[in-house]
N, CA, C and O atoms as a GROMACS GRO file, in nm:
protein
  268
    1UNK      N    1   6.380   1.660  -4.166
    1UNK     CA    2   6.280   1.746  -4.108
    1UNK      C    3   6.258   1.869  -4.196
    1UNK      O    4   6.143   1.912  -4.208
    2UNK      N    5   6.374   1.940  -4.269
    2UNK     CA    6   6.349   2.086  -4.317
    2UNK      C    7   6.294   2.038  -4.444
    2UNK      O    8   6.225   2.119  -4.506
    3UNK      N    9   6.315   1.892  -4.506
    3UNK     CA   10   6.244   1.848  -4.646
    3UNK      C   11   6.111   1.879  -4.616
    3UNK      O   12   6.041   1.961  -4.674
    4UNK      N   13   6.080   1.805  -4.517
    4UNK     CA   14   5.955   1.760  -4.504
    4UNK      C   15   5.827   1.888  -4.433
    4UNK      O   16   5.705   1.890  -4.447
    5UNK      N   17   5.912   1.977  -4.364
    5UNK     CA   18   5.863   2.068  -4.272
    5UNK      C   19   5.850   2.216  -4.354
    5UNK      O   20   5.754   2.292  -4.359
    6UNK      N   21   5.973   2.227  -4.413
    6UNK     CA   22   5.938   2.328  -4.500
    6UNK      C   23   5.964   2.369  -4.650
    6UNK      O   24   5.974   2.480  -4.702
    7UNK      N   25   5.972   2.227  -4.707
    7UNK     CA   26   6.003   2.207  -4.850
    7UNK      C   27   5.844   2.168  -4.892
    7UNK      O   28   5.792   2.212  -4.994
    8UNK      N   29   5.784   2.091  -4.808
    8UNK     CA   30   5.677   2.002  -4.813
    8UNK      C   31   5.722   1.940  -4.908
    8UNK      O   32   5.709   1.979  -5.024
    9UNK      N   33   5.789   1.822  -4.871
    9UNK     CA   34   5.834   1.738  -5.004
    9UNK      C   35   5.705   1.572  -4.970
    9UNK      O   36   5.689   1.489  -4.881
   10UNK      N   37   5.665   1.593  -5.058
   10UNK     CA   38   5.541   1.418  -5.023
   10UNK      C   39   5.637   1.304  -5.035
   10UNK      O   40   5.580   1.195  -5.025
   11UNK      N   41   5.727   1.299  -5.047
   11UNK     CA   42   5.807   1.179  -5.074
   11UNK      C   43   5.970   1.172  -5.013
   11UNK      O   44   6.072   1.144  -5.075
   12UNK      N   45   5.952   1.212  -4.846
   12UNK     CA   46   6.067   1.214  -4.772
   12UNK      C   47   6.069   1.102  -4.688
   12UNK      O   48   5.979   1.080  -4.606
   13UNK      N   49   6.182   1.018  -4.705
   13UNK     CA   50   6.222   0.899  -4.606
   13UNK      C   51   6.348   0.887  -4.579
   13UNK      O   52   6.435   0.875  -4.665
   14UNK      N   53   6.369   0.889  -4.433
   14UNK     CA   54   6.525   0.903  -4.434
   14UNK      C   55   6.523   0.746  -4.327
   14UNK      O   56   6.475   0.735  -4.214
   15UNK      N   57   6.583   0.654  -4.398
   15UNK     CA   58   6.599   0.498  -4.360
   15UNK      C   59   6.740   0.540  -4.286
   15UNK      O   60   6.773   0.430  -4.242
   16UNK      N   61   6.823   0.613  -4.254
   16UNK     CA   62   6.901   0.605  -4.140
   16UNK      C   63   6.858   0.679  -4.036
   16UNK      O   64   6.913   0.660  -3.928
   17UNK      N   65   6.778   0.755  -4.043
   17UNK     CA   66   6.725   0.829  -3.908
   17UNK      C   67   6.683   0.694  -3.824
   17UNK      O   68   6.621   0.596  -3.866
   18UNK      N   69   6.743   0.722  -3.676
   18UNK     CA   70   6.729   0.637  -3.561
   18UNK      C   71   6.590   0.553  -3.532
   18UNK      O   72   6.558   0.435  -3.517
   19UNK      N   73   6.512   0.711  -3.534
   19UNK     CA   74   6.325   0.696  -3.514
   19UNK      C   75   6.337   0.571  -3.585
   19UNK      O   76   6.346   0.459  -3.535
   20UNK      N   77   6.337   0.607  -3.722
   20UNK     CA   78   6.281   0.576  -3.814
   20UNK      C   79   6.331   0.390  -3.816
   20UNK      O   80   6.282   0.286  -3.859
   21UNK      N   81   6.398   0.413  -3.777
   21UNK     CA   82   6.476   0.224  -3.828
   21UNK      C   83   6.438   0.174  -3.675
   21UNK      O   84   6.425   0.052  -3.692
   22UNK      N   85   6.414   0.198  -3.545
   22UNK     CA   86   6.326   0.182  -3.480
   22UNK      C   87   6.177   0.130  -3.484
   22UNK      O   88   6.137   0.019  -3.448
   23UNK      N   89   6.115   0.222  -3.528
   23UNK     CA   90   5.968   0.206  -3.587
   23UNK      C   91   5.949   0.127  -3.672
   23UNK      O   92   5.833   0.087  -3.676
   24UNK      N   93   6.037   0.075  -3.765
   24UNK     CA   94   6.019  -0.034  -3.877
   24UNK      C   95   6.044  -0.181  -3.784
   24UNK      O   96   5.980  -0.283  -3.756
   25UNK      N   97   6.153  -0.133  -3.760
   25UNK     CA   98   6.153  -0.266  -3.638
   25UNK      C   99   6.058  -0.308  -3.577
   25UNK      O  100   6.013  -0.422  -3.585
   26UNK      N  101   6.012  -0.204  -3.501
   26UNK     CA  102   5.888  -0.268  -3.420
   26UNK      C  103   5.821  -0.282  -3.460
   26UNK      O  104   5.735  -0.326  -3.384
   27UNK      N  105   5.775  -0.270  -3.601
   27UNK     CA  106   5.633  -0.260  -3.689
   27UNK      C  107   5.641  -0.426  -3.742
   27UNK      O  108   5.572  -0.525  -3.717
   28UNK      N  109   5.765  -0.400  -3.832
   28UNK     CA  110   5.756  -0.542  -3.845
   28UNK      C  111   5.807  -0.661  -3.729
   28UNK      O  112   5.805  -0.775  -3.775
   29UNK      N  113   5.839  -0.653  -3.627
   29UNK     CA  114   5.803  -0.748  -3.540
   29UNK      C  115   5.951  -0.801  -3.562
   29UNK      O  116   5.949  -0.924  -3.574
   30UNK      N  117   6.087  -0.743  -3.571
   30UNK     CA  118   6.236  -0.815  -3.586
   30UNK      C  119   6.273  -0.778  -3.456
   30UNK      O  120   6.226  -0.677  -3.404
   31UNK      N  121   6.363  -0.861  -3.391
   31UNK     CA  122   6.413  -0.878  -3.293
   31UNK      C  123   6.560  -0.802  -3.277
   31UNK      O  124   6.592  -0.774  -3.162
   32UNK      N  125   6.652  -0.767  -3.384
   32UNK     CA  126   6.726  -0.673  -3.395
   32UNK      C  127   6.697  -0.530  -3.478
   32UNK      O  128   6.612  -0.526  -3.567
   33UNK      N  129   6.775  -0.416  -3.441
   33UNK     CA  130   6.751  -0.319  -3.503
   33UNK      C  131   6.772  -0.363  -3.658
   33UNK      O  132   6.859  -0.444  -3.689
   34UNK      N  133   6.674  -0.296  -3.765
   34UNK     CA  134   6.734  -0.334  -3.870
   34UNK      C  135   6.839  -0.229  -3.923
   34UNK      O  136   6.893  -0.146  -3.851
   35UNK      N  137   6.860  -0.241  -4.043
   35UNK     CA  138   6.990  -0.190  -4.106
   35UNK      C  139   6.942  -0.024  -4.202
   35UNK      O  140   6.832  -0.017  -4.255
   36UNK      N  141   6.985   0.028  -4.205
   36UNK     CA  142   6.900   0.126  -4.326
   36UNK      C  143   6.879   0.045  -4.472
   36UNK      O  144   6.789   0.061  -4.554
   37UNK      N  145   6.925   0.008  -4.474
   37UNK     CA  146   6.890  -0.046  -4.592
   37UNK      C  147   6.795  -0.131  -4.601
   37UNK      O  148   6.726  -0.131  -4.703
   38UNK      N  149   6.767  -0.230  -4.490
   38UNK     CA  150   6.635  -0.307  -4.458
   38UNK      C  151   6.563  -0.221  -4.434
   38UNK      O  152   6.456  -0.252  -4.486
   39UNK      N  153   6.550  -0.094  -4.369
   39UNK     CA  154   6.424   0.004  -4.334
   39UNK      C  155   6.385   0.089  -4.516
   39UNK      O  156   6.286   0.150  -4.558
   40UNK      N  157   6.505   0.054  -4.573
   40UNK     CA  158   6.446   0.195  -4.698
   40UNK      C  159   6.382   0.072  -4.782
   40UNK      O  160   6.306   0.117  -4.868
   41UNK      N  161   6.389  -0.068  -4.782
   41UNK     CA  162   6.374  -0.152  -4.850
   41UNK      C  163   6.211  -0.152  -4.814
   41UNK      O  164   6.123  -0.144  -4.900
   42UNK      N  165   6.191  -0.160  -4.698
   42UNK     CA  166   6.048  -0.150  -4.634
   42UNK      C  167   5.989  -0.028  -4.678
   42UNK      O  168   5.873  -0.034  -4.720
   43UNK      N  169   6.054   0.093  -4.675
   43UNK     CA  170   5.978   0.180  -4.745
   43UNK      C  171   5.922   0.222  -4.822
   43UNK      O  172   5.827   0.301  -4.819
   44UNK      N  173   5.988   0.161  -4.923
   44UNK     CA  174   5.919   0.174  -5.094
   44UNK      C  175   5.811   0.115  -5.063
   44UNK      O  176   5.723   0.192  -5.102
   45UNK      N  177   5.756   0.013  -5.010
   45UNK     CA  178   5.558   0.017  -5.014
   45UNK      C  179   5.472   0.125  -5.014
   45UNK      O  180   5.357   0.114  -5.057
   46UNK      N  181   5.534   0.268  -4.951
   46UNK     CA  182   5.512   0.385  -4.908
   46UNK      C  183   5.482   0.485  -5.024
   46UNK      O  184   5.388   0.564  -5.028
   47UNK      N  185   5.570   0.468  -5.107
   47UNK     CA  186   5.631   0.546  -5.226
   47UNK      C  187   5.464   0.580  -5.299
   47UNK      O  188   5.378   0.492  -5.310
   48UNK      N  189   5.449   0.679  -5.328
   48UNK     CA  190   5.510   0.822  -5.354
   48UNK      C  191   5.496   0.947  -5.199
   48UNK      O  192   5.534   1.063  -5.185
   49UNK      N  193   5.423   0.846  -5.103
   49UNK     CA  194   5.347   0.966  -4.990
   49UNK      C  195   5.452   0.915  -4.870
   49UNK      O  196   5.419   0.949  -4.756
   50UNK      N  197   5.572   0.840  -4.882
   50UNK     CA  198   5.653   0.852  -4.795
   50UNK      C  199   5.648   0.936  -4.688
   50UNK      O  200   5.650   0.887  -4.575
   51UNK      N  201   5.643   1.027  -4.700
   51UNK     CA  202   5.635   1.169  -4.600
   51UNK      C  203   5.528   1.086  -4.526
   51UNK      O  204   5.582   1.026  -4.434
   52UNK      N  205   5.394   1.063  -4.534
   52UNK     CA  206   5.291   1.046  -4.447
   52UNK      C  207   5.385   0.950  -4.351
   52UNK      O  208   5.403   0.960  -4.230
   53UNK      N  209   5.431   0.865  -4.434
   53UNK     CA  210   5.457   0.712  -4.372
   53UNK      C  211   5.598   0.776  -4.188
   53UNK      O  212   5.598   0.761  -4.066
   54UNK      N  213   5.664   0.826  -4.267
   54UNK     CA  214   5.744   0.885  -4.167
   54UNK      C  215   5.714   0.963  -4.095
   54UNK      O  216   5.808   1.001  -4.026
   55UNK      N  217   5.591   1.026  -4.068
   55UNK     CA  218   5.503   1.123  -3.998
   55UNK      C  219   5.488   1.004  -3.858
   55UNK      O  220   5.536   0.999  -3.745
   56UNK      N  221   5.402   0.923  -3.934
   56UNK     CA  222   5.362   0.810  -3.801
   56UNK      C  223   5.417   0.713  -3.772
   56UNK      O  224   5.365   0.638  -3.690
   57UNK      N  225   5.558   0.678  -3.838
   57UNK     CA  226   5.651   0.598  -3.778
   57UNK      C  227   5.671   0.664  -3.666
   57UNK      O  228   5.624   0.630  -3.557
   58UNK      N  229   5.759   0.786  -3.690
   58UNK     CA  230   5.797   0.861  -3.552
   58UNK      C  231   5.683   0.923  -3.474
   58UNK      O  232   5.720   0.989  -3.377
   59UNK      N  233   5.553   0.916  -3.495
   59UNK     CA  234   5.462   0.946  -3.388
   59UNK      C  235   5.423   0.769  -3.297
   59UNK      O  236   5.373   0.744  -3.188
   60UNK      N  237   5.463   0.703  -3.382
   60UNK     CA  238   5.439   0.578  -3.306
   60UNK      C  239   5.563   0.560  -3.198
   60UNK      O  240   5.565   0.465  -3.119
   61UNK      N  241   5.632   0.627  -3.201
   61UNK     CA  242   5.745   0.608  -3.087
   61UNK      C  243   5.696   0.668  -2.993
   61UNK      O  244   5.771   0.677  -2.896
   62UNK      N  245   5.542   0.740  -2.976
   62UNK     CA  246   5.547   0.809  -2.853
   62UNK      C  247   5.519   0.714  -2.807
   62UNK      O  248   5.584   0.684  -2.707
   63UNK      N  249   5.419   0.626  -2.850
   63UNK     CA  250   5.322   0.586  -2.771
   63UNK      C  251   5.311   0.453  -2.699
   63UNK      O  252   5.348   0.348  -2.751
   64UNK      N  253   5.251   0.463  -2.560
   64UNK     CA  254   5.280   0.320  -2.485
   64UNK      C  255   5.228   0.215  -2.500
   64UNK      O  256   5.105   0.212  -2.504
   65UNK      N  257   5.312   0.085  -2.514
   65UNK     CA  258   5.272  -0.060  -2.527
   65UNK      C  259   5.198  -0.101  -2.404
   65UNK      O  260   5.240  -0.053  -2.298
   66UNK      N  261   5.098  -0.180  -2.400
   66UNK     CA  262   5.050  -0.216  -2.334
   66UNK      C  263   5.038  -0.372  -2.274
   66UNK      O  264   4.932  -0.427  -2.301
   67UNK      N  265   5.130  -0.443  -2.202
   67UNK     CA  266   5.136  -0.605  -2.162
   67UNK      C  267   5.256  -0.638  -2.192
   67UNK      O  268   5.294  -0.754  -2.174
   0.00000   0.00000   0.00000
């Protein structure tokens, strides 16, 4: 958070934050939590604007599924 919030760093991903290995999960559609290392592996598609990518992982946890 303080990288990203008040470093402004464009390229913050933290693959053990909870959110975060959550949101990959559900994004990609796995049936167990994945591992950090499966979430940072997923991340590099992200690379160099990481930061964005982790912005709306964890804003996608607000929000409700529907069915």
């Amino acid at each position: 958070m303080f990288a990203i919030f008040h470093l402004g760093l464009p390229d913050v991903f933290p693959p053990s934050d909870l959110g975060i290995r959550k949101a990959v999960t559900r994004m990609l559609g796995a049936v167990e939590l994945l591992s950090p290392a499966q979430v940072a592996a997923a991340g590099d598609r992200w690379a160099p604007l990481r930061t964005v990518a982790t912005w709306y992982l964890w804003r996608s946890l607000g929000t409700v599924t529907i069915g």
